[in-house]
N, C-alpha and C positions, 0 to 999 in steps of 0.2 A: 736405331730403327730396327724393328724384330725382321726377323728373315723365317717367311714361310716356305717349309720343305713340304715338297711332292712328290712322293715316288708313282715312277711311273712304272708299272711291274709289266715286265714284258715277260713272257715266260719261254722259256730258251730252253736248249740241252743242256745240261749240263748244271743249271739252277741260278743262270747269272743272272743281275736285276743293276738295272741304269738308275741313275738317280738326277735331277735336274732341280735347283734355287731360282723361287723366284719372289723380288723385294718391290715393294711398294712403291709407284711411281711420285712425281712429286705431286703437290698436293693440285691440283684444277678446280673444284668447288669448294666452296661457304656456306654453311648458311647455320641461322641459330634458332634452336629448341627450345620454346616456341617461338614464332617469329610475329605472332598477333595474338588479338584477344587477352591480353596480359592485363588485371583491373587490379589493382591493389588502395589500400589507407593510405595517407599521407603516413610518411616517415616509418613504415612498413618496409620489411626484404623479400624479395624476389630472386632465385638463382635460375640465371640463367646457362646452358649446355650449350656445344659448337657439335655442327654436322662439315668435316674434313674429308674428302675423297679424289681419291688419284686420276686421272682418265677413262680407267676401266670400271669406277663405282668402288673400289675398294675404302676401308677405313683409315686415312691417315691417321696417327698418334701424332700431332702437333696440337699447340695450345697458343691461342692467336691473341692478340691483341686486345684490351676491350676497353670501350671508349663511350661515355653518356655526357650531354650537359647537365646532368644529374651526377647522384655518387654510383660509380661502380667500380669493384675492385680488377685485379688480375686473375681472379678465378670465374670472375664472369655474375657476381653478385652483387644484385643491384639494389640501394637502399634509397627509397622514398623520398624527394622535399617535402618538406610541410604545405608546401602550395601544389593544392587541386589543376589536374593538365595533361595534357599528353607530353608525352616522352619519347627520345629514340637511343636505343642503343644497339652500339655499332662494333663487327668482330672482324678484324680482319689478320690478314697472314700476307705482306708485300704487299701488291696490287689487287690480292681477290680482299673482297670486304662484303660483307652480309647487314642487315638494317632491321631492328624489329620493334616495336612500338607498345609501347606500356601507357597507361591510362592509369593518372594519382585521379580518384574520386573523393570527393569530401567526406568528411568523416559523419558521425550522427549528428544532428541539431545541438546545440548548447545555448546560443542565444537566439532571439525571434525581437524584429523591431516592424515596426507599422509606419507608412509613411503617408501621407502627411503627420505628422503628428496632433494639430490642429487644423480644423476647417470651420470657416464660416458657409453656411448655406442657406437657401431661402425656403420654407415650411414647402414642403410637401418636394422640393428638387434634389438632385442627386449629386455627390461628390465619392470618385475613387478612388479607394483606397488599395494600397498593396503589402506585402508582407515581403521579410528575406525571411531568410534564417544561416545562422553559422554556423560553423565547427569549434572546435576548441584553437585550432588554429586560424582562424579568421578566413576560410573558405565559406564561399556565399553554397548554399544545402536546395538541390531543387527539393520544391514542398508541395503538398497539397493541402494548404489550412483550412481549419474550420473557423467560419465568422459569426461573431453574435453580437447582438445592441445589448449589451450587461447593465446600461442604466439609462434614462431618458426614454422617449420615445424613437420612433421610425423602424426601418428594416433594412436588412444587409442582405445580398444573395452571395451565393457561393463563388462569384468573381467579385466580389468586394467592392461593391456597387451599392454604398447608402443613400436609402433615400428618406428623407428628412420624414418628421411627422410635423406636430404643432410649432410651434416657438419654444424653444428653451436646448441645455446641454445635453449630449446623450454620448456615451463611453461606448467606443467600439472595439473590442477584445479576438484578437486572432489566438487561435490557440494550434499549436505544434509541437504535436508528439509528449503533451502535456506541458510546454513552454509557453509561457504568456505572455502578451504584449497590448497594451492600448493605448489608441490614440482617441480626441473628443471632436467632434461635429457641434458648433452652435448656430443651431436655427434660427433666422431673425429675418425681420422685412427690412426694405431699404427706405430711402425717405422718397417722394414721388424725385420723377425726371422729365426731361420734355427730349423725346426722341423724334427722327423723320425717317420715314420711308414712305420709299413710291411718291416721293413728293409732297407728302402729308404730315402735318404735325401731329404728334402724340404727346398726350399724358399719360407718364404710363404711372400706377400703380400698384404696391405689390400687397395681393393679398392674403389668406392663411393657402389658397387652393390654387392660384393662379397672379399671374402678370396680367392687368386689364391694361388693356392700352386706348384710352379715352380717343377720341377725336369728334371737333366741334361742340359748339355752346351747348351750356344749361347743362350739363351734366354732372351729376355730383359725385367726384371720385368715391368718398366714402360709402353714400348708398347704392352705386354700381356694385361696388366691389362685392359688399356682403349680400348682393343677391347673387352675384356670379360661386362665392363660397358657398351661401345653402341651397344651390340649385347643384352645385357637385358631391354637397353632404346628401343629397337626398336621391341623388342616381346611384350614390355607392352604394345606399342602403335599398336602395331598391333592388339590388342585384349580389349584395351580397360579398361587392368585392372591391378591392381600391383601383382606380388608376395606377398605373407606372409610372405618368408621367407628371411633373407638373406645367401645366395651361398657358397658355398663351392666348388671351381673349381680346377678339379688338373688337370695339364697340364704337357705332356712328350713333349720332347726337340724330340723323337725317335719313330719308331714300337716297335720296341722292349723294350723302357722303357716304353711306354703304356702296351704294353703286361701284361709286369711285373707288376706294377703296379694293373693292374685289379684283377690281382691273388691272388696278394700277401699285399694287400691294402684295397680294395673294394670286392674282392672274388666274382669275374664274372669272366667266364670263358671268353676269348677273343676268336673273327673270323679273319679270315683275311684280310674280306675286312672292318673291322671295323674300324672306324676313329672318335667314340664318342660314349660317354654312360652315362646315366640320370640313375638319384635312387634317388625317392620322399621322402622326400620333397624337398629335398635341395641340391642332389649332381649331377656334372657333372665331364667325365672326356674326355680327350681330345686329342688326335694327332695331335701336329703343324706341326709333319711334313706329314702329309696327303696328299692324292691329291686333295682335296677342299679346297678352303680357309680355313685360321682358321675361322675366322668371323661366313662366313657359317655353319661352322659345331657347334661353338656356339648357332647360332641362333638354328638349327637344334635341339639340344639336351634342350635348354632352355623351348623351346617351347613345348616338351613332359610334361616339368614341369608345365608350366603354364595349359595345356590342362588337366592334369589330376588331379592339383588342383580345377580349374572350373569344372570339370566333379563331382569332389566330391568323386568318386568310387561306388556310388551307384547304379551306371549301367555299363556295361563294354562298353568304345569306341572302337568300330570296326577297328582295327589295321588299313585297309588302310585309314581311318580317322585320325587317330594319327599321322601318317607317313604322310599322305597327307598335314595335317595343317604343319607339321614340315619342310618339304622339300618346303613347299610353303611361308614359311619364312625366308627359306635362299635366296630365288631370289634378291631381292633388291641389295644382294654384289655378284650373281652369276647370272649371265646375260644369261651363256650358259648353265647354269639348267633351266632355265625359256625358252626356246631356244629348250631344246632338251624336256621338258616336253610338251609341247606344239603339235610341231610336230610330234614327234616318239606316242605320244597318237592318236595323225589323221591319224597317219599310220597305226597303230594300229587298227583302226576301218575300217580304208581301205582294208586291210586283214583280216578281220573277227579274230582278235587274243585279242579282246575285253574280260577282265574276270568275272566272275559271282563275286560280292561287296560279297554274301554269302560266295565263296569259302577264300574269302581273309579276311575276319573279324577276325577270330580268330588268335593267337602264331601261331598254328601249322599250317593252311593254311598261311597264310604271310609268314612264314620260308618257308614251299615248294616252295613256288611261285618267290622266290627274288631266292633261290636255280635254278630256273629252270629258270627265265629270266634276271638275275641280277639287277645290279643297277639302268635299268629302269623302275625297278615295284614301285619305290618311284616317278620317274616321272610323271609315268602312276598316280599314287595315290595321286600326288600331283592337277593333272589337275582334278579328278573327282572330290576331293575336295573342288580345287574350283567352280565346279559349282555348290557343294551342299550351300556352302558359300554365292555365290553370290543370289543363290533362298533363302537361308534363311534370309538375310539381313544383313549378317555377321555375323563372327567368334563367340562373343561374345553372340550372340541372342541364334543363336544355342546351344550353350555350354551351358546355362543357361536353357535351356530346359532339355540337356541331368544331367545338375547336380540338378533337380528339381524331378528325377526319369523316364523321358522317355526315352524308349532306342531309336535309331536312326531313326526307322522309323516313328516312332509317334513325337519324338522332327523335325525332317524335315517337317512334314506335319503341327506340330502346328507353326512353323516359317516362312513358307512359304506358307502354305495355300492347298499345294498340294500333292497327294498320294505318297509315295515316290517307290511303284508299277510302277507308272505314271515315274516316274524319271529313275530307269532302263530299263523300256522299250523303254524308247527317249534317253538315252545317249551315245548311236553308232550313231545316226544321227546327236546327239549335237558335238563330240568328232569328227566326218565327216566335218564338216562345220570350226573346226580349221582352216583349210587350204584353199585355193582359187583352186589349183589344185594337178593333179596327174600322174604322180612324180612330185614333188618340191626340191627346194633348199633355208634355209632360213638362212641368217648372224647375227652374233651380234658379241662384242667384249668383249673380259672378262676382267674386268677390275682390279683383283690380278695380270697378267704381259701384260697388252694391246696386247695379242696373240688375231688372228680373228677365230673365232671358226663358222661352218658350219653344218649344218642338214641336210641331206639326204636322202627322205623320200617317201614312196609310191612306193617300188620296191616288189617284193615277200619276205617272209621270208626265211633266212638263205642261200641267194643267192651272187654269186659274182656280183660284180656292178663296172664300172669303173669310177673313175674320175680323170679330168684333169682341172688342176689350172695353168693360165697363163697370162704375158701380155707381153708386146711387146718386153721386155727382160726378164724375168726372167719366169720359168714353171718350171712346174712336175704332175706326174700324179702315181696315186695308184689305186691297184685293192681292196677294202673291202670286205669284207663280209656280209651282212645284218642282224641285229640282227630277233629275234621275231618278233619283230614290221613290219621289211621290212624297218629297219630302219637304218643311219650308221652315226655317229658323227667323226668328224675331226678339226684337228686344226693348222693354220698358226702363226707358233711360231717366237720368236726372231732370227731366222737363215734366215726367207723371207726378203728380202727389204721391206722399204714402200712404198706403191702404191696401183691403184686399179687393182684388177684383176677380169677375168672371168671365174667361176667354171662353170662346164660342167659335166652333169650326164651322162652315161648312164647304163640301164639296160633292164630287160626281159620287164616291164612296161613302156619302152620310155624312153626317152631322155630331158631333162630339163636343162638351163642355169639360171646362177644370175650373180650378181656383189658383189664382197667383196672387203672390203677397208682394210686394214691395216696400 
């Protein structure tokens, strides 16, 4: 043990000087250098140092014990297992003993595997996928892989979330630190099945876009199906984007098995002029036997899907928004929604029965408002939308605004440049200009039973109006009533001949002829 001398210099007569030893106590603390933070490779050295001191803080010279469930020597030097882990190594001297913690991290990647290695899935549904990665020693490597579809169809996101495209195999490939790995996904329908819920039978089956879940007679699984798939092919391309998910469509044969259904299934309450119902992500449900086409009312209710996926929910879509995009993507199979949206809205503006976008934004203004003009306040909402559509640049641009965080007036004005202040206060002149004059009459043909369907338009609201359809053999003539709008729709069904004829308006606002074909 060294022995530190101290002179104490007293200074005397005569020149004398005292001298006084003083030796290191025995040793009272531990501890080791460092005693954390210590991150090493598998099978990597680390040297670790002892901190020895007396009572008074001084340096002991002793050399203490050293102890790991790992390798360490008598000098205090510690060498790595090959297995990834925390460690502790321990110094002690008698009864005092010090603890310090070393951390084996895995080495760099060497191998990458993919799990599942095979999946079965159904066109357009998702199955996840995950990645390791190794070391040379068989430590699992946290990672951050990159995912691609390297052959087939469908799409992978960056949590390893496939979601199928069409039918067929497609290669999913993680890649790590340039290590590669794939596993295959094969897309396929199943054979139909008969399920129940809520009490009700189902057929369900599986199409390229959706699970249709039949219920009730006369329905034909294979021609449901493919109208439920090109009413989803034709909402994606109307917007430009795919679903995430894939559908869950239930479909009543009835009203009354809809009814049921909703109640007793889905748990919504039904209306009665209901004829379709959306519940995001993924569900729709349906009324074949309706008065709008099935199709239409697909597209209709598909499209609240897609609309409020793109939105995000980060902001709320202003109902006659919602409604408007919806109803403006069933026209393509409904000639005379497009027909009667169009005009009964220019009628609308021609009578001053135009409504404030504010009062209709909201559940409970929308509900009042369809309560108090019916089924053409989706027309009316459909034509305003499009014009918001058209000044934005499309559906798409818009919607990407609003699921970015702005709410409608601010995503209108970033897509299109201008105050959307500016847009309600021109859109009774916009919504004016629909039409060339006042009264009109305008034709198209519908094309679910080639019935010639007519608009009527520009007369006061809620008035009798006459009209008379004829040709040189065959007539009749009806008295309507004029909706809100000053508006009256009709239609020449499978009971007329074919031929052309001349519709004849009249009302309080004049008198107006066309030509309908049939």
């Amino acid at each position: 043990m060294a022995i530190v001398f101290v002179a104490l210099a007293l200074a005397a007569a005569g020149g004398a000087y005292a001298w006084s030893e003083l030796v290191p106590g025995p040793p009272m603390t531990i501890a080791i250098v460092p005693a954390d933070d210590v991150v090493i490779a598998p099978t990597a050295q680390f040297q670790f140092a002892s901190d020895i001191r007396d009572a008074r803080n001084r340096v002991v010279g002793m050399k203490p014990a050293w102890t790991s469930e790992a390798s360490i020597d008598d000098r205090g030097l510690f060498t790595a297992p090959d297995r990834a882990g925390v460690y502790f190594v321990q110094a002690a001297i008698g009864e005092l003993a010090a603890t310090a913690k070393i951390t084996v991290k895995p080495g760099t990647p060497r191998t990458v595997r993919v799990l599942p290695t095979t999946a079965s899935v159904k066109p357009r549904d998702t199955v996840p996928f995950s990645g390791s990665a190794f070391d040379e020693w068989g430590n699992n490597v946290p990672i951050t892989p990159t995912w691609r579809v390297t052959a087939g169809n469908g799409t992978i996101d960056e949590q390893g979330i496939f979601m199928a495209g069409g039918s067929g195999v497609s290669t999913i490939t993680i890649d790590v630190e340039g290590i590669t790995s794939s596993a295959t996904a094969t897309a396929q329908c199943v054979p139909p099945r008969t399920e129940t819920a809520g009490g009700l039978t189902f057929t369900v089956v599986c199409g390229t876009n959706a699970d249709v879940w039949l219920n009730g007679n006369g329905l034909d699984g294979a021609s449901v199906t493919k109208t439920i798939d090109q009413a989803v092919v034709a909402v994606e391309a109307s917007f430009g984007r795919s679903l995430r998910h894939r559908l869950n469509v239930n479909v009543f044969a009835t009203k009354a098995g809809f009814d049921i259904g909703l109640k007793q299934v889905l748990r919504v309450e039904p209306t009665p002029l209901e004829e379709g119902v959306f519940i995001p992500p993924a569900i729709v449900a349906i009324d074949w036997s309706g008065s709008d086409a099935p199709e239409a009312i697909a597209r209709h209710e598909i499209t609240h899907l897609v609309v409020d996926e793109a939105a995000g929910r980060r902001v709320a879509v202003p109902f006659w928004l919602h409604e408007g995009l919806a109803t403006v993507n069933e026209f393509p199979v409904s000639a005379d929604g497009a027909l009667r949206s169009r005009y009964c809205t220019a009628s609308a503006a021609k009578v001053s029965q135009m409504p404030t976008l504010s009062s209709i934004a909201t559940g409970a203004g929308w509900r009042a408002y369809v309560n108090d003009v019916g089924a053409d306040a989706y027309y009316l909402a459909a034509q305003v939308a499009l014009f918001v559509v058209s000044d934005a640049g499309g559906e798409s641009k818009l919607l990407d605004k609003i699921g970015g965080g702005l709410p409608i007036e601010s995503a209108y004005e970033a897509a299109s440049g201008k105050s959307f202040e500016t847009f309600t206060s021109e859109l009774s002149d916009r919504a004016l200009a629909l039409a060339d004059g006042y009264p009109g009459i305008a034709t198209a043909t519908r094309q679910s039973d080639g019935g010639s369907v007519y608009v009527l338009y520009g007369q006061p609201p809620d008035t009798r109006i006459s009209v008379n359809i004829a040709n040189a053999r065959f007539g009749g003539s009806n008295s309507p009533t004029t909706n809100r709008y000053g508006c009256s729709t009709g239609l020449l069904g499978s009971s007329w001949p074919r031929g052309t004829y001349t519709v004849t308006l009249t009302g309080p606002a004049g008198r107006a002829t066309a030509t309908l074909v049939r």
